[in-house]
LOSE-87998 format. One record per residue (C-alpha): residue in three letters; residue number from 1; x, y, z. Coordinates in steps of 0.25 Angstrom, whole numbers. Layout:
rest; nr; x; y; z
ALA; NUM; X; Y; Z
...
REM end
This chain:
rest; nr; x; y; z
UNK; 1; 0; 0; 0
UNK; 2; 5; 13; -3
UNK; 3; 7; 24; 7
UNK; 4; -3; 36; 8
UNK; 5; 6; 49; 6
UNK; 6; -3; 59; 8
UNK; 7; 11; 69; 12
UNK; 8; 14; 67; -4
UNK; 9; 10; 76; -14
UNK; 10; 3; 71; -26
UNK; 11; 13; 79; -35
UNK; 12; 24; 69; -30
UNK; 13; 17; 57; -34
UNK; 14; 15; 63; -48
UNK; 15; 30; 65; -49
UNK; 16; 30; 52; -43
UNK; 17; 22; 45; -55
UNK; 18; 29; 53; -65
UNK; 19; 43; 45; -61
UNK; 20; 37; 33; -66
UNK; 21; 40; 37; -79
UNK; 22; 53; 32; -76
UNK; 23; 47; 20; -75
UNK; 24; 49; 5; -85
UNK; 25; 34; 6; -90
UNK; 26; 37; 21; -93
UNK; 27; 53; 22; -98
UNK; 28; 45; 10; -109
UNK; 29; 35; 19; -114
UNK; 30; 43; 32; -116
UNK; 31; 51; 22; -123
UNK; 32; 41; 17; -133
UNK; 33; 37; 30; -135
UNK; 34; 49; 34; -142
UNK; 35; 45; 22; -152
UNK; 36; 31; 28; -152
UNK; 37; 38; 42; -158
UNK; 38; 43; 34; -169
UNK; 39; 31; 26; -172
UNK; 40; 24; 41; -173
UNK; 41; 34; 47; -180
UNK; 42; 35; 37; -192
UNK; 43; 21; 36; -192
UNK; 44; 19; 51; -194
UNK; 45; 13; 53; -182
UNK; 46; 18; 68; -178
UNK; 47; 28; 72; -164
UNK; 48; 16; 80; -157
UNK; 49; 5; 69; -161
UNK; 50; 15; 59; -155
UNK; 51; 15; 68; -145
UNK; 52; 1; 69; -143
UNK; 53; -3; 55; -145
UNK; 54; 8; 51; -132
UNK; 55; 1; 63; -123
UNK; 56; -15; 60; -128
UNK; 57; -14; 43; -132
UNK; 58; -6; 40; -120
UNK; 59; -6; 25; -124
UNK; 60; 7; 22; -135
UNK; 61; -2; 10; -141
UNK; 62; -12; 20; -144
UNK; 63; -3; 29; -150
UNK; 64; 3; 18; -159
UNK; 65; -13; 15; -162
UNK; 66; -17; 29; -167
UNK; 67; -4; 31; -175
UNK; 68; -7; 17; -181
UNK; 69; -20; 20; -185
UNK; 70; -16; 35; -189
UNK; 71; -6; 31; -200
UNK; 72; -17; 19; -204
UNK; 73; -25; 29; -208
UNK; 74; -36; 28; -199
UNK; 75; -46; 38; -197
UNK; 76; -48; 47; -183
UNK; 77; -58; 39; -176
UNK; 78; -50; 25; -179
UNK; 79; -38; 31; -172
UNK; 80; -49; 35; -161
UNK; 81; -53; 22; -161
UNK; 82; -42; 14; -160
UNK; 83; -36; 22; -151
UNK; 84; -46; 22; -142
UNK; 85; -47; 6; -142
UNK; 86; -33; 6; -139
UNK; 87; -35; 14; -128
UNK; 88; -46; 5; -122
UNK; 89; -36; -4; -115
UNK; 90; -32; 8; -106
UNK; 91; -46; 9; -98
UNK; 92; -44; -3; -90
UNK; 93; -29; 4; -87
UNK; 94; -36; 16; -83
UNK; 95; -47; 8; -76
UNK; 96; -38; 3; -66
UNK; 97; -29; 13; -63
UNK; 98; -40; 23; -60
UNK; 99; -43; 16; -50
UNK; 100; -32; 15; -43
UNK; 101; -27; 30; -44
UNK; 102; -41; 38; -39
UNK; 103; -46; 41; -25
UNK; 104; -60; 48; -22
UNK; 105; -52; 61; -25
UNK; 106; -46; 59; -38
UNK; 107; -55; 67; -49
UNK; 108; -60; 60; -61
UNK; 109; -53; 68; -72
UNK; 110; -41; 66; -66
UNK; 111; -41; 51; -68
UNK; 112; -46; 52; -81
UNK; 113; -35; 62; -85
UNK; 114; -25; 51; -79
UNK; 115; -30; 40; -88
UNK; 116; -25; 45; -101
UNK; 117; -11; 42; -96
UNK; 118; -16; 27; -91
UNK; 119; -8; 18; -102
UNK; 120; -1; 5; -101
UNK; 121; 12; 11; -95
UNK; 122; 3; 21; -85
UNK; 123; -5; 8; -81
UNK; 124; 7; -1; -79
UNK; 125; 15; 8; -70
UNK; 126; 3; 13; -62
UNK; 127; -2; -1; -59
UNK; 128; 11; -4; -54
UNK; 129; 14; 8; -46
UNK; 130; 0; 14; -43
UNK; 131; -1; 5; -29
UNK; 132; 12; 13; -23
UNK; 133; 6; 27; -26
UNK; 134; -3; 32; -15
UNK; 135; -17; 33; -20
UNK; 136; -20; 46; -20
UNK; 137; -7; 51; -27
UNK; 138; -10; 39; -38
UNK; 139; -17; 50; -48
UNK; 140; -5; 59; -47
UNK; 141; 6; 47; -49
UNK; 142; -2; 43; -61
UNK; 143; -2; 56; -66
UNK; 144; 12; 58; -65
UNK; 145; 16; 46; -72
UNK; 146; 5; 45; -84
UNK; 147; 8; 61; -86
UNK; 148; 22; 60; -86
UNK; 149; 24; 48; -94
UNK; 150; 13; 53; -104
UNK; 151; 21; 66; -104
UNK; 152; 35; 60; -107
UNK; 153; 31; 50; -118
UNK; 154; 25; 62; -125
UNK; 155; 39; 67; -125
UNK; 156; 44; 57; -129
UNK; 157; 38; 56; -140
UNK; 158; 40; 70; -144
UNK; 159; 54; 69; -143
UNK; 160; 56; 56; -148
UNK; 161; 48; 57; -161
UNK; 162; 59; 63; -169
UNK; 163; 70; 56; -164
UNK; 164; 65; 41; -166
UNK; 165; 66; 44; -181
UNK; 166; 81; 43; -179
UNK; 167; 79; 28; -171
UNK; 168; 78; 15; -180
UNK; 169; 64; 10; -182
UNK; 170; 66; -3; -174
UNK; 171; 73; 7; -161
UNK; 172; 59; 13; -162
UNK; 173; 51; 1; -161
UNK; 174; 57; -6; -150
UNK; 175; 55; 6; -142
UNK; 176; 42; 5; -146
UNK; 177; 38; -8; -143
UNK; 178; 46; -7; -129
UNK; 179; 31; -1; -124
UNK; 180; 22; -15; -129
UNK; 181; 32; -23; -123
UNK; 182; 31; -17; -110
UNK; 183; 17; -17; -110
UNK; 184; 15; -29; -113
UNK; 185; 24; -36; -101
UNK; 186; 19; -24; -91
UNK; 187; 5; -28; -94
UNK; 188; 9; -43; -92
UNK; 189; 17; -41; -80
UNK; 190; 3; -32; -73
UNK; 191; -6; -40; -78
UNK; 192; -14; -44; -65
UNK; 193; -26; -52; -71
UNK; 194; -26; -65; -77
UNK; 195; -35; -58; -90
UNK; 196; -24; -50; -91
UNK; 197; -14; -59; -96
UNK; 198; -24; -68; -104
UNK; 199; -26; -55; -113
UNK; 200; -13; -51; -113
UNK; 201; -9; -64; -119
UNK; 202; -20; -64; -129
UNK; 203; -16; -49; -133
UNK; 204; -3; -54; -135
UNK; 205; -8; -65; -144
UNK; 206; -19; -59; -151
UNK; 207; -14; -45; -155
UNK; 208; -3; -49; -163
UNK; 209; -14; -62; -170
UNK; 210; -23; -52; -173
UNK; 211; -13; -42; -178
UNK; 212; -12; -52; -191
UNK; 213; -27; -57; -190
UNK; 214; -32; -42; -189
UNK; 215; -22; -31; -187
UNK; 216; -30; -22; -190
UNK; 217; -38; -25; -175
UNK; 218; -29; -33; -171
UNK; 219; -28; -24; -157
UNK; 220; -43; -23; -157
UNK; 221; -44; -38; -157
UNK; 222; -34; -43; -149
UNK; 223; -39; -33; -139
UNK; 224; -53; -35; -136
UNK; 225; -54; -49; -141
UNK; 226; -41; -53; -132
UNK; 227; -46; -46; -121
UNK; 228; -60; -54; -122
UNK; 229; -54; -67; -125
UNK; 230; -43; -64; -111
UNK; 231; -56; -60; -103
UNK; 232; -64; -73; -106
UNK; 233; -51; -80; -104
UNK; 234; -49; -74; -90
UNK; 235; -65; -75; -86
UNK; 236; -68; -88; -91
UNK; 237; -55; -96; -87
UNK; 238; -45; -89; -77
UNK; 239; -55; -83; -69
UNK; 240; -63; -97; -68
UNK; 241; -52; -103; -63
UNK; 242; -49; -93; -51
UNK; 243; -63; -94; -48
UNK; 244; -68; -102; -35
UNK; 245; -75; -115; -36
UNK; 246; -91; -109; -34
UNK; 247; -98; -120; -23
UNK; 248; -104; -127; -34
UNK; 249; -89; -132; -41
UNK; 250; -84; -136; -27
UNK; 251; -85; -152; -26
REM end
């Protein structure tokens, strides 16, 4: 249990949250947002909508969905609506979080305001620290960190958008692809239900089948129907088998 200290100032508790920008999770997503400045660059996307995109689609998938579907050619409201299914995902994130940050005290519009900076990385880090901040200081640690790691990768991006020309495509890439592949083992590595890992194992099996079958919703299907298929694996078979014998199945 953490300790109450009420003799602390919220302030230092916002300085407090921006030093985990210093952290693993956080050093690998500044890093594969240099790789996301190259990807916008040679797909014509502009330094200051790079820049934007980092400070408004917080989420680097996203951003690598819109600019995918800006260059297919798509028009303004299948950008919206991929990006918003994509995004769908980061309710549940939000969803448990929130809990754990308010007290009676803490206003609405604040909470709303600190879910826009609620991504993989945010919800991975604060999940693991959140339990040794004191509650009420929570709000200003997570605003600390999900601000200043917002704020930095924007820099990042600004600064790094002309200089990755100079780097060799594959440099680029594996900075890159160093964000997926922490994703992936962090979610593993927190998972704490057993549907969690069944659906992370179907993802990792059906993205990539139905990428050939139908890349064109290939994301789409391997979403919602893996994440079915995991929930009917978990409530008709693991969950049966943790379940007590009712008085009627005892001998």
């Amino acid at each position: 249990m953490p300790v109450e200290s009420d003799a602390e100032p919220l302030s230092l508790w916002f300085f407090r949250g921006m030093k985990g920008i210093f952290s693993l999770p956080s050093l690998i997503l500044m890093t594969s947002f240099v790789g996301f400045s190259a990807f916008a660059l040679e797909s014509g996307v502009s330094r200051g909508e790079a820049v934007f995109m980092t400070l408004t689609i917080w989420a680097l998938p996203a951003k690598m969905i819109l600019i995918g579907a800006m260059t297919s050619g798509a028009g303004l409201a299948t950008c919206f609506l991929v990006v918003t299914l994509s995004s769908i995902r980061m309710m549940p994130m939000v969803a448990s979080i929130v809990p754990e940050m308010r007290t009676a005290k803490t206003p609405t519009w604040l909470l709303l305001f600190l879910s826009h900076f609620v991504a993989i990385t945010a919800w991975v880090f604060a999940t693991q620290n959140l339990s040794k901040v004191p509650r009420d200081a929570r709000v200003a640690w997570f605003a600390g960190f999900g601000m200043t790691l917002t704020l930095i990768n924007a820099i990042i991006v600004a600064i790094c958008y002309g200089v990755v020309a100079a780097f060799p495509p594959v440099v680029a890439g594996v900075l890159f692809f160093l964000t997926p592949v922490y994703f992936v083992s962090s979610i593993w590595a927190s998972a704490r239900h057993t549907v969690v890992k069944v659906a992370f194992v179907i993802g990792v099996i059906g993205g990539p089948l139905f990428a050939v079958i139908e890349p064109d919703f290939d994301i789409l299907y391997a979403g919602v129907g893996g994440g079915t298929l995991a929930y009917l694996i978990d409530r008709f078979w693991f969950r049966r088998k943790i379940e007590p014998a009712t008085a009627e199945g005892e001998p």
